[in-house]
HTML snippet that shows the backbone in 3Dmol.js (N, CA, C, O; Angstrom):
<script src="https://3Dmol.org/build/3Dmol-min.js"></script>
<div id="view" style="width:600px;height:400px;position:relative"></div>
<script>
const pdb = `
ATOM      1  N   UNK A   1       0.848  -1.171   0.000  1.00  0.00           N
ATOM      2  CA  UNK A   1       0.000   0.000   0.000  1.00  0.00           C
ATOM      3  C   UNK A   1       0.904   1.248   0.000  1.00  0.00           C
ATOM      4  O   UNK A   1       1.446   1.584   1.053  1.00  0.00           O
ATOM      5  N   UNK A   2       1.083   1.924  -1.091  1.00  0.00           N
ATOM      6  CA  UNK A   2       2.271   3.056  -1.447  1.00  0.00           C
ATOM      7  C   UNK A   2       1.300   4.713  -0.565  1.00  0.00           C
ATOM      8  O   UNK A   2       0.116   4.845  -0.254  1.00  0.00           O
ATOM      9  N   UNK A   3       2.042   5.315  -0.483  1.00  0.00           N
ATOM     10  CA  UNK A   3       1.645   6.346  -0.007  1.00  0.00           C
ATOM     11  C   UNK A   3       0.539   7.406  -0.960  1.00  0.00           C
ATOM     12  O   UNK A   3       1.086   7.668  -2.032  1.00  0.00           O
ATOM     13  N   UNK A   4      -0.397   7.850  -0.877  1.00  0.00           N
ATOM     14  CA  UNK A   4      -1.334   8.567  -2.107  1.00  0.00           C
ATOM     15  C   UNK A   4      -0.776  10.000  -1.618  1.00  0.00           C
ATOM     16  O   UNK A   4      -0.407  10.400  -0.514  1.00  0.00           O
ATOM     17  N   UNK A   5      -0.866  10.631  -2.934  1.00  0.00           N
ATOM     18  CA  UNK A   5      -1.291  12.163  -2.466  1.00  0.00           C
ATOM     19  C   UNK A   5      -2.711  12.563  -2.781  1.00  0.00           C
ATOM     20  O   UNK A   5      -3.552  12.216  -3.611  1.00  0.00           O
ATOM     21  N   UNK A   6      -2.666  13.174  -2.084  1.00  0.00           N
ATOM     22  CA  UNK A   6      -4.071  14.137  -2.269  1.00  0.00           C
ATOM     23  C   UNK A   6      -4.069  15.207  -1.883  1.00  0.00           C
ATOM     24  O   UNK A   6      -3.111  15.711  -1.297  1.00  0.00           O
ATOM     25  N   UNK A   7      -5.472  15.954  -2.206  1.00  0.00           N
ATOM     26  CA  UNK A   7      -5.324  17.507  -2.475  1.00  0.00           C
ATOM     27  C   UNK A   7      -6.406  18.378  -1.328  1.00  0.00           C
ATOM     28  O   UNK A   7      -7.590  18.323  -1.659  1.00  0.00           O
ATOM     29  N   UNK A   8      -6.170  18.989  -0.322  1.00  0.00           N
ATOM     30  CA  UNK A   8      -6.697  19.736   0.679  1.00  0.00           C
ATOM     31  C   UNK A   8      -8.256  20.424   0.308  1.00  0.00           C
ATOM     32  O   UNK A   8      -8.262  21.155  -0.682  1.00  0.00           O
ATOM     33  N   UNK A   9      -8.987  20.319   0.714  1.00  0.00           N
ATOM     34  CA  UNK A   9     -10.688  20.986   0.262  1.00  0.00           C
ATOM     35  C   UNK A   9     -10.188  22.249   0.917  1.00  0.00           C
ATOM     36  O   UNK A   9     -10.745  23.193   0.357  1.00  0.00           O
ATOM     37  N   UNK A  10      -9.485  22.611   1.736  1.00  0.00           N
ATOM     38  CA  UNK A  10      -9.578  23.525   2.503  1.00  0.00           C
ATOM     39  C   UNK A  10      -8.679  25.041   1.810  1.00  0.00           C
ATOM     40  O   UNK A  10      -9.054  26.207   1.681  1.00  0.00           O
ATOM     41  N   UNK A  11      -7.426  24.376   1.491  1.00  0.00           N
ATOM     42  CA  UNK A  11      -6.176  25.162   1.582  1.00  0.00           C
ATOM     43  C   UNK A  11      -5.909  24.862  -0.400  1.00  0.00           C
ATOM     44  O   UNK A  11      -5.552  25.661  -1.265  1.00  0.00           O
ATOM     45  N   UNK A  12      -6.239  23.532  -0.486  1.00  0.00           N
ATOM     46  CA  UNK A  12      -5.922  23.129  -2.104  1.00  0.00           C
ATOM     47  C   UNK A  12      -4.579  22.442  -2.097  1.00  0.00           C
ATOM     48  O   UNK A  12      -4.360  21.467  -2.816  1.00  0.00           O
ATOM     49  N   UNK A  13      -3.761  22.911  -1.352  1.00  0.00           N
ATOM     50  CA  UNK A  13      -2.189  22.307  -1.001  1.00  0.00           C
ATOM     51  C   UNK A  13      -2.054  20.582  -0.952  1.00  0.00           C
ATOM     52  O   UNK A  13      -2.813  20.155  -0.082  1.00  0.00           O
ATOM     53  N   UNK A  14      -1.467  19.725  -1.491  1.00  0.00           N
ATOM     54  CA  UNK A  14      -1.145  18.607  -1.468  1.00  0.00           C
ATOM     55  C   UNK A  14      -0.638  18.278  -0.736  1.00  0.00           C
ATOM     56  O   UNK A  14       0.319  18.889  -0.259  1.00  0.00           O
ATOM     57  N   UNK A  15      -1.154  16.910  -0.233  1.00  0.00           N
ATOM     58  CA  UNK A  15      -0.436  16.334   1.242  1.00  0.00           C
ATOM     59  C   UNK A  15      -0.478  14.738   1.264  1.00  0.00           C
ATOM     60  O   UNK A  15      -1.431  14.192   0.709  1.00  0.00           O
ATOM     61  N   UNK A  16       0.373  14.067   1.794  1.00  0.00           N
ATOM     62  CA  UNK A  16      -0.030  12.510   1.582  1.00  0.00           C
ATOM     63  C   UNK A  16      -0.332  12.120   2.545  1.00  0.00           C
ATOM     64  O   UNK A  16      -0.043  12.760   3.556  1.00  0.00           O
ATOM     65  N   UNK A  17      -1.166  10.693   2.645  1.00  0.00           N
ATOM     66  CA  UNK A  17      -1.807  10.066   3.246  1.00  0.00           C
ATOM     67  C   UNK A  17      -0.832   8.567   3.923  1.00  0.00           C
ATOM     68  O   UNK A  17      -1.577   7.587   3.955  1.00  0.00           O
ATOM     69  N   UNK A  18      -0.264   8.441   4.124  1.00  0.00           N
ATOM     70  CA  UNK A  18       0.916   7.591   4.275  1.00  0.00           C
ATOM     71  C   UNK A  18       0.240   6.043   4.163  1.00  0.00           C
ATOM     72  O   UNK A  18      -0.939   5.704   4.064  1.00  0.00           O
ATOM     73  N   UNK A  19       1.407   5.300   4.217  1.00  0.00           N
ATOM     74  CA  UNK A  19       1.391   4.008   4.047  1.00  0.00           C
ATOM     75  C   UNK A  19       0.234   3.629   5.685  1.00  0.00           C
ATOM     76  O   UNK A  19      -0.895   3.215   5.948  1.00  0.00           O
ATOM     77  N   UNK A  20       1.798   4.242   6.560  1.00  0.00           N
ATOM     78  CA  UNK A  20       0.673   4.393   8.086  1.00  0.00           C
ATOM     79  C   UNK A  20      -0.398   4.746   8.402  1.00  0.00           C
ATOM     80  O   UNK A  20      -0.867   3.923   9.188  1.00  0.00           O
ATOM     81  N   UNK A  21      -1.031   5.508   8.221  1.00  0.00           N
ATOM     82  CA  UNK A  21      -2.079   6.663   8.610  1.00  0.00           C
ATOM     83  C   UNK A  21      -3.336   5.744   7.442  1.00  0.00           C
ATOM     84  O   UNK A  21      -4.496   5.595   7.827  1.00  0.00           O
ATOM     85  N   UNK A  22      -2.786   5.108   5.778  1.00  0.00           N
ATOM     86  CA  UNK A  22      -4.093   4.149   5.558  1.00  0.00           C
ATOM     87  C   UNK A  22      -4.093   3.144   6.520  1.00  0.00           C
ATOM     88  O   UNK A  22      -5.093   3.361   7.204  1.00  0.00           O
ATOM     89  N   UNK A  23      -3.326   1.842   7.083  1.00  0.00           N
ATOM     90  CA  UNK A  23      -3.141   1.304   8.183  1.00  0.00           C
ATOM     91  C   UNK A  23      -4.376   1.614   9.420  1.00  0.00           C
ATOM     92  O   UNK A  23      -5.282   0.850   9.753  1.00  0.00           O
ATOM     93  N   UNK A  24      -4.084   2.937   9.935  1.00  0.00           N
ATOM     94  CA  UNK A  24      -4.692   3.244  10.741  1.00  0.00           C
ATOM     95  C   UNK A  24      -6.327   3.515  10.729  1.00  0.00           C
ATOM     96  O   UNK A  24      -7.103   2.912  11.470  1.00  0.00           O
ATOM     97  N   UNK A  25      -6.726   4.539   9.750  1.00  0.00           N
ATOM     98  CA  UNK A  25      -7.705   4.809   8.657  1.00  0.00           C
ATOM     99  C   UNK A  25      -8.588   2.762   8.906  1.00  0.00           C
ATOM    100  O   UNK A  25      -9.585   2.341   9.492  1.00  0.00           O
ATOM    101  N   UNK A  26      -7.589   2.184   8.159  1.00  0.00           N
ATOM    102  CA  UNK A  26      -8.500   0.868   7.960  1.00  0.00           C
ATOM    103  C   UNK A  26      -8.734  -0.070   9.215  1.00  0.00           C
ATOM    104  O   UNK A  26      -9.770  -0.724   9.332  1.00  0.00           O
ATOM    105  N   UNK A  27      -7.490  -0.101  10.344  1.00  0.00           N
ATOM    106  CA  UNK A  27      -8.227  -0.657  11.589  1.00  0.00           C
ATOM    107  C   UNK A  27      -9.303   0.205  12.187  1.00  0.00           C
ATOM    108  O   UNK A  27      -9.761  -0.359  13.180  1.00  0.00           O
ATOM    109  N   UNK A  28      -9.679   0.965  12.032  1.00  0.00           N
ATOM    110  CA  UNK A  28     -10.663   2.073  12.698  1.00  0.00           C
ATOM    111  C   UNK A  28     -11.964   1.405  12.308  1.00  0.00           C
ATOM    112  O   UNK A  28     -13.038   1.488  12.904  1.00  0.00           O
ATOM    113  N   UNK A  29     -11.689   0.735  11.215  1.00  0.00           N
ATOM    114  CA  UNK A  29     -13.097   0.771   9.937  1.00  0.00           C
ATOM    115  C   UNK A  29     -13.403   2.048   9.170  1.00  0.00           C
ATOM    116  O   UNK A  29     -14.548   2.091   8.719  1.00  0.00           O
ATOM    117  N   UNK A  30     -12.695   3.000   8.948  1.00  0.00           N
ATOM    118  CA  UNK A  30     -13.088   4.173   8.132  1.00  0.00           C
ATOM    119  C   UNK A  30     -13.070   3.673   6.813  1.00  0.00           C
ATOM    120  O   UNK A  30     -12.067   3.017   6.534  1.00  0.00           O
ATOM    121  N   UNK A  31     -13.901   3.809   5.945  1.00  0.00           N
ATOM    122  CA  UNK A  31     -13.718   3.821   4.608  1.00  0.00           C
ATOM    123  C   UNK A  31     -13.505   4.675   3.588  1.00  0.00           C
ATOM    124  O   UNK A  31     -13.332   4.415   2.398  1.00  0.00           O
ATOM    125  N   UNK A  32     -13.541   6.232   4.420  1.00  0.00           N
ATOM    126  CA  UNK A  32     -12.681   7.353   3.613  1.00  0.00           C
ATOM    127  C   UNK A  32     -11.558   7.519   3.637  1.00  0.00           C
ATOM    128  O   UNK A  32     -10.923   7.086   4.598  1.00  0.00           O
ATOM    129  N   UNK A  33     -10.827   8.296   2.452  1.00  0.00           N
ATOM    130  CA  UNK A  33      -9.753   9.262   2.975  1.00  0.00           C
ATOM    131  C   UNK A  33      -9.968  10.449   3.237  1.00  0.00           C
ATOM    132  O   UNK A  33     -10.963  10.980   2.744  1.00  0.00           O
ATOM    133  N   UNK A  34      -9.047  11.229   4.127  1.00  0.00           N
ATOM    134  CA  UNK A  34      -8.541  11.980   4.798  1.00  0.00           C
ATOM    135  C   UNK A  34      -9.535  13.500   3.532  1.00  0.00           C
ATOM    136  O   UNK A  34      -9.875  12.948   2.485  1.00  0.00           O
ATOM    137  N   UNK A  35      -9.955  15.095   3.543  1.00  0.00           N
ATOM    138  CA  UNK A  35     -10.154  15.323   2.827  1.00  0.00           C
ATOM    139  C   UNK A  35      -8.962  16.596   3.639  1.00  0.00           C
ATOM    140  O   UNK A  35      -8.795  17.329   2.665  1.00  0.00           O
ATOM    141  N   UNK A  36      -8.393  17.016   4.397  1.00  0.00           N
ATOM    142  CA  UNK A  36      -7.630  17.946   4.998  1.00  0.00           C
ATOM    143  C   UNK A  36      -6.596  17.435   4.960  1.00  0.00           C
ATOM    144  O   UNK A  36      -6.394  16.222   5.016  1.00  0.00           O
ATOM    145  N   UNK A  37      -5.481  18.625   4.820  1.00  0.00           N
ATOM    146  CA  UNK A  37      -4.330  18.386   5.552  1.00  0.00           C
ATOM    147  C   UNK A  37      -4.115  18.732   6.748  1.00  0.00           C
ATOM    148  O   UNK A  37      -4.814  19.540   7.360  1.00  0.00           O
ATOM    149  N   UNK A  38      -2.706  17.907   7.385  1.00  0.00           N
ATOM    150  CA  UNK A  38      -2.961  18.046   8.996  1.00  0.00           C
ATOM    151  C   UNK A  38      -3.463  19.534   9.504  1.00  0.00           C
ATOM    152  O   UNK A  38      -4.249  19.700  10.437  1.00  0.00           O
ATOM    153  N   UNK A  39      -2.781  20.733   8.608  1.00  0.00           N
ATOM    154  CA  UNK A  39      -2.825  22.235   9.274  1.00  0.00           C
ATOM    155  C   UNK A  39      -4.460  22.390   9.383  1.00  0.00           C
ATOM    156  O   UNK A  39      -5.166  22.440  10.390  1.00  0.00           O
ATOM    157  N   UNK A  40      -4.836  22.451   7.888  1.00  0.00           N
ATOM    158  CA  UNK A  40      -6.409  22.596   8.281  1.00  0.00           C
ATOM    159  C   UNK A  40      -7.481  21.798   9.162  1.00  0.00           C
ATOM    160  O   UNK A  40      -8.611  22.075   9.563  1.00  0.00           O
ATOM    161  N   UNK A  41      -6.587  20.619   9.299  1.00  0.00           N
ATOM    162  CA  UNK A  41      -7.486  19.698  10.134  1.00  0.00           C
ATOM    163  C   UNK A  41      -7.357  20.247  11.564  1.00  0.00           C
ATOM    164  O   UNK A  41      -8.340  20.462  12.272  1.00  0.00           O
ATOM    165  N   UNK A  42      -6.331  20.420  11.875  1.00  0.00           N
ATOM    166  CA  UNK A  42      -6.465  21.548  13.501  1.00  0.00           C
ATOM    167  C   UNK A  42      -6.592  23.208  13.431  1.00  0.00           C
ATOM    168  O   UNK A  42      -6.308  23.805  14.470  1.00  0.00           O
ATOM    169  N   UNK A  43      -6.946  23.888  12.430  1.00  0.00           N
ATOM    170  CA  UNK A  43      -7.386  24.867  12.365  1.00  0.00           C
ATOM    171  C   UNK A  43      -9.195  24.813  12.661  1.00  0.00           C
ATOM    172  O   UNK A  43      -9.884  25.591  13.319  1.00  0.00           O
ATOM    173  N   UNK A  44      -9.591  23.578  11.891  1.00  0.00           N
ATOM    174  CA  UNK A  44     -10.881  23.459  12.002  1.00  0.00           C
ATOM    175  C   UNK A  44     -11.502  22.683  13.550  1.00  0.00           C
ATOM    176  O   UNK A  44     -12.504  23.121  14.116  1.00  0.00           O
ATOM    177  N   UNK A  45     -10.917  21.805  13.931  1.00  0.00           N
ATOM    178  CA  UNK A  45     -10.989  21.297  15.205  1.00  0.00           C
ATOM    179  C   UNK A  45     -10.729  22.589  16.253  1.00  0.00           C
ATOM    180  O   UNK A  45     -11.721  22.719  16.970  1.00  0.00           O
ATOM    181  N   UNK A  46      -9.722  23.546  16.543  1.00  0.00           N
ATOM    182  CA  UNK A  46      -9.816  24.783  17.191  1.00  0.00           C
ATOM    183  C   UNK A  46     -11.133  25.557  16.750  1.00  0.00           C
ATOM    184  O   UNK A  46     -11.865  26.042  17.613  1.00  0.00           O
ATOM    185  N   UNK A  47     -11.326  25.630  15.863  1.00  0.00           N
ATOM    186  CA  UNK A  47     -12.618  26.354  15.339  1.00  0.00           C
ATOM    187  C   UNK A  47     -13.775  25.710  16.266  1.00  0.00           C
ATOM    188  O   UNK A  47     -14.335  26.227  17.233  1.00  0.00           O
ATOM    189  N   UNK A  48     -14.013  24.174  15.580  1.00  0.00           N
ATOM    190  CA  UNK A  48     -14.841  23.402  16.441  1.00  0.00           C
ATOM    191  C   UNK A  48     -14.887  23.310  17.830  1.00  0.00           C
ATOM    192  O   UNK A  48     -15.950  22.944  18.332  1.00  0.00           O
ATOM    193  N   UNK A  49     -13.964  23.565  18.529  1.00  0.00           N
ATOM    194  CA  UNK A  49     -14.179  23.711  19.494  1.00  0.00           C
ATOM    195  C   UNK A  49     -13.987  25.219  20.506  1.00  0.00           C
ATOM    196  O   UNK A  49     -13.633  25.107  21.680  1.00  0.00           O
ATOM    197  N   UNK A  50     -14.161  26.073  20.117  1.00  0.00           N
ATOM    198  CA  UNK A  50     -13.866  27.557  20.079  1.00  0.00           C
ATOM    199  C   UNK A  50     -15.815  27.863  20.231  1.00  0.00           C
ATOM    200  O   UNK A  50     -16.539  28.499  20.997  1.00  0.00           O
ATOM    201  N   UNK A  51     -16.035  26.889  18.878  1.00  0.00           N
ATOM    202  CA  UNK A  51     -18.156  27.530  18.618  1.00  0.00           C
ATOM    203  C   UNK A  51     -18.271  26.597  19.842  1.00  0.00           C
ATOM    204  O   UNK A  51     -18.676  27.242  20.809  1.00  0.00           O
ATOM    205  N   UNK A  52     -18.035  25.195  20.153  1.00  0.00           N
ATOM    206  CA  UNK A  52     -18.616  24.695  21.369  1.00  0.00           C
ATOM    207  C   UNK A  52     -18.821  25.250  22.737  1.00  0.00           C
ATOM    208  O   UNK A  52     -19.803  25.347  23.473  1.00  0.00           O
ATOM    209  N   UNK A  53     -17.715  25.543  22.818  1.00  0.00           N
ATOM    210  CA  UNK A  53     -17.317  26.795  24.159  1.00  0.00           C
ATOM    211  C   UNK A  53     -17.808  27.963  24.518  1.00  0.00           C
ATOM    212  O   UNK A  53     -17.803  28.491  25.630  1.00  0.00           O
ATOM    213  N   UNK A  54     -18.481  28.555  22.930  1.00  0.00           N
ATOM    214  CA  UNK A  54     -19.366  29.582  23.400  1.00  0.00           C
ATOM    215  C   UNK A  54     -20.509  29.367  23.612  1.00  0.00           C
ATOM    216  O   UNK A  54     -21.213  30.142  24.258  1.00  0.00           O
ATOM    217  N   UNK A  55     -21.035  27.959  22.968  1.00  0.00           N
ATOM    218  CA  UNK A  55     -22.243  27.750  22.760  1.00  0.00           C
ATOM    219  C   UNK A  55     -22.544  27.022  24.627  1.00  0.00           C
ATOM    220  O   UNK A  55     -23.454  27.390  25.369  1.00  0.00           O
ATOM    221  N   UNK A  56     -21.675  26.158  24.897  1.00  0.00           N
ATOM    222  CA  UNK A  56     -21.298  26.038  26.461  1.00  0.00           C
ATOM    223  C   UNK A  56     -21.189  27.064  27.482  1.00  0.00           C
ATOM    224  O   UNK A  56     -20.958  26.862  28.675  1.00  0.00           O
ATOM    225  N   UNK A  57     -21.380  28.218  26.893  1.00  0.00           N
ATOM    226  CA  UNK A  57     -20.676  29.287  27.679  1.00  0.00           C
ATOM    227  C   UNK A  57     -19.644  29.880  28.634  1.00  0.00           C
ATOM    228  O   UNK A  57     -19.555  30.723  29.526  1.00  0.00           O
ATOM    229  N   UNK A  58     -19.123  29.244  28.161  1.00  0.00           N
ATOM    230  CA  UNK A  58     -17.163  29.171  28.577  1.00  0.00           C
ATOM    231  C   UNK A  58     -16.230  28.010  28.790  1.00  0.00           C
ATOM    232  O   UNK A  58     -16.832  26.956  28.591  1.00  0.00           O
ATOM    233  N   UNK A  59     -15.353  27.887  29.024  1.00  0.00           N
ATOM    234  CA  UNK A  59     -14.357  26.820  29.027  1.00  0.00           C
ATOM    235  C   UNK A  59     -14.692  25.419  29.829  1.00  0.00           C
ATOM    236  O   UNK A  59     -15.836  25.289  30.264  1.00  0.00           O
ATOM    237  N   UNK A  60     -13.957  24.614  29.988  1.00  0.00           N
ATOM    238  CA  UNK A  60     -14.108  23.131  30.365  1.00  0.00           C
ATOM    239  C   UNK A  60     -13.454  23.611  31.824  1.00  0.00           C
ATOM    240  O   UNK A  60     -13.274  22.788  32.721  1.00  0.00           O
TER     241      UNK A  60
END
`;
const viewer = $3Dmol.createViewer("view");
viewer.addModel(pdb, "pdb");
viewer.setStyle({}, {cartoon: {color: "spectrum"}});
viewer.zoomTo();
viewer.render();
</script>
């Protein structure tokens, strides 16, 4: 299983999906790939959890 690249929904920037990370991906049972790269994937998770917090009305 060779490493893929693919292309960010977010940013457009190319990033690969490693040999590891499909590995991981497939013990999970996921049957997608990845549609972020790592940056946008924790830009959006801070996001996500930034609206939770207000919607919580303040921190944990």
């Amino acid at each position: 299983m060779p490493d893929i690249k693919l292309k960010c929904t977010d940013c457009g920037q190319p990033f690969l999906f490693t040999e590891r990370e499909q590995a991981f991906y497939a013990k999970k049972g996921f049957n997608t790939q990845p549609k972020r790269c790592e940056d946008c994937r924790k830009k959006r998770d801070e996001k996500l959890r930034r609206t939770r917090q207000e919607k919580s009305g303040g921190s944990w």
